[in-house]
Structure formats: C-alpha cells, structure tokens
C-alpha positions as CSV (number, residue, x, y, z in Angstrom):
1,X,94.6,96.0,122.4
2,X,95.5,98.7,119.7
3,X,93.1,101.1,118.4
4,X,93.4,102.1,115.0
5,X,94.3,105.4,114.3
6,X,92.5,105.9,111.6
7,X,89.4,105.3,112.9
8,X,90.0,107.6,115.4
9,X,91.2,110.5,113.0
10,X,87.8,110.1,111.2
11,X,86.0,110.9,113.7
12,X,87.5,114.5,113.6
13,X,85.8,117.4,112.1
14,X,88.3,120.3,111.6
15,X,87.4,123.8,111.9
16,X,88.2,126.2,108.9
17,X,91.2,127.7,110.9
18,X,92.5,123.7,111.4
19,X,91.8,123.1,107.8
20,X,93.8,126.5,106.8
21,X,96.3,125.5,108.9
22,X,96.5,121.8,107.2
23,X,95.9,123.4,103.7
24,X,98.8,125.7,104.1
25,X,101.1,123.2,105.2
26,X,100.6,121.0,102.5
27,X,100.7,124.3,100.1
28,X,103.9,125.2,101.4
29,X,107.7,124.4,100.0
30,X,109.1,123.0,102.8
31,X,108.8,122.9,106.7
32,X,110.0,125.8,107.7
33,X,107.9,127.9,105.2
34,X,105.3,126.1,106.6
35,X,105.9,127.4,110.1
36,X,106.0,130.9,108.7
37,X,102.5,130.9,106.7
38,X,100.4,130.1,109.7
39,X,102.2,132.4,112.7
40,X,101.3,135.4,112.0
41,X,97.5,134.9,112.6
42,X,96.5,134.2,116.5
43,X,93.4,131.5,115.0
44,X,95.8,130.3,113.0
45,X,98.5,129.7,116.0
46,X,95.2,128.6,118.6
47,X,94.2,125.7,115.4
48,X,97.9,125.0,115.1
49,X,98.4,124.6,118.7
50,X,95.2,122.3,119.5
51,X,96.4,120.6,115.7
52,X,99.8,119.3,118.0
53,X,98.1,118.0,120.9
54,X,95.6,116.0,118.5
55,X,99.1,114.5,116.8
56,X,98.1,115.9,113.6
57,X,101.2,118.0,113.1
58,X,104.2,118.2,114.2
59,X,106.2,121.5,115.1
60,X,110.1,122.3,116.3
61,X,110.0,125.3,118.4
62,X,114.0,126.0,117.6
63,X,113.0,125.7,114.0
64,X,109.8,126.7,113.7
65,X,109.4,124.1,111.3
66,X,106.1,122.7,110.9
67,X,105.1,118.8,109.3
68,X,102.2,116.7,108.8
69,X,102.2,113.6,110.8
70,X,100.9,110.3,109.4
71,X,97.9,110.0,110.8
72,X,97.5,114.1,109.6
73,X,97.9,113.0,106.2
74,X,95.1,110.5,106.6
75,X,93.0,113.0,108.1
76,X,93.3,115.7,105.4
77,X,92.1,112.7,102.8
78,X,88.9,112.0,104.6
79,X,88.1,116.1,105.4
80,X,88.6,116.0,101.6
81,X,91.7,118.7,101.7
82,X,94.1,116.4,100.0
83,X,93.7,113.7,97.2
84,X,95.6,109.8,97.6
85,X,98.3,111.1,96.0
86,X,98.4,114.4,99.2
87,X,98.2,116.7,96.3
88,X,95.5,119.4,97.5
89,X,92.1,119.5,96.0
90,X,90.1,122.5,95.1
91,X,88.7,122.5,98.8
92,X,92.3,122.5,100.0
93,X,93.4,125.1,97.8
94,X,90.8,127.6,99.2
95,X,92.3,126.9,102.6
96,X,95.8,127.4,101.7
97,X,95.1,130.7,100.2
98,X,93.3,131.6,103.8
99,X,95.0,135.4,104.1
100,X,95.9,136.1,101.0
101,X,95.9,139.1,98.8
102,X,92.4,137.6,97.2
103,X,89.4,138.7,98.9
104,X,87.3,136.4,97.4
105,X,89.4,133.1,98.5
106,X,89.1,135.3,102.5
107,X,85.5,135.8,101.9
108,X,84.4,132.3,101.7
109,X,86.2,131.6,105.4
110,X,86.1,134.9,106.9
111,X,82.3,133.8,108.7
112,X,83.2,130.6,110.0
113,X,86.9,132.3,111.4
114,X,84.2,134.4,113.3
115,X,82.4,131.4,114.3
116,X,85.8,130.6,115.9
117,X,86.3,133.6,117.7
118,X,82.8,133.1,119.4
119,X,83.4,129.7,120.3
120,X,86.8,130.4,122.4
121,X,84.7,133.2,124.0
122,X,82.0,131.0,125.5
123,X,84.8,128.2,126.4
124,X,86.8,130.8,128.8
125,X,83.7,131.9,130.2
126,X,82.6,128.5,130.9
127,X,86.2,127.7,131.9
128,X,86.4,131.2,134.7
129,X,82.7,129.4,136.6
C-alpha cells in the first residue's frame, strides 16, 4: 500500500521561519543563491534543517545549493506561498523578503520568529527531563 504524498504534505502547517525559508527559495535565481539567502539566520538554518528531514527541500552540503522537492512544491500551493503556475503570491512575497532592508516586510514576521524561539526553548527543556 502507497500513501499519497500529498495527502500527507497537507497535513503540514509551516512555521513563518519554514515559510521564509520556502518563500526565499522560490524568490531566488538559482540554487545556490538559494543556499545563500537563508544561512546566515540560525531560525532560518533550524527551519531549513527540520524542512530536509520532512523531504520538502533538498540541500548539497559541497554546494550549498538548496531545491524544492516535489512534494515541496505541492506544499507551498496548499500554505498558499506559491500559485499553480509556482510563481509566489503576495503571501509568498512577504516571506521571501523575511530580512530585508524593509522593516515593514520584518515587522509582520518578527512576532511569530519569536514565537519560534520560545518554542525550541521549552522543547530542550522537555528534551534535558
């Protein structure tokens, strides 16, 4: 029996550092640009990180290059980041312009990022009982 990944991948409800990560992937011109917009940030590096293990993205250490796997693409529909046609929509665009030089795109995102941070917190406590 096969389950169907995209029944699966619906079930997912990214964070805003996941969707930033997605968003700025998509936004970017090619893979390795890609791997460069989203390692500077460590939220950015913990959503791309847990993004891989999910089989959303794919990423070449060597490279650094980062891609959007199939069932990623599928995903970014349905969280309503990307259109059919994997253009990004306005929801999308405010992720993909996560950190920069506008305040007013970071604004929007900067509470749930925090939202984030407390959220790893309580899972390493819970995880050191």
């Amino acid at each position: 029996m096969k389950i169907d990944e995209r029944q699966i991948i619906k079930q997912l409800n990214f964070t805003e550092a996941q969707k930033a990560v997605l968003s700025k992937i998509i936004n970017s011109q090619n893979p390795k640009a890609a791997g460069s917009a989203i390692t500077g940030d460590r939220k950015m590096i913990v959503a791309r990180d847990f993004l891989i293990r999910l089989g959303i993205i794919n990423h070449d250490p060597a490279t650094g290059a980062i891609s959007i796997t199939n069932g990623g693409q599928l995903a970014m529909i349905d969280a309503g980041l990307t259109d059919e046609s994997g253009r990004l929509t306005d929801v999308g665009n405010k992720y993909a312009n996560v950190g920069s030089s506008s305040p007013q795109n970071n604004q929007d995102v900067k509470q749930s990022f925090e939202s984030f941070d407390l959220l790893r917190e309580i899972n390493n406590l819970a995880n050191k009982r």
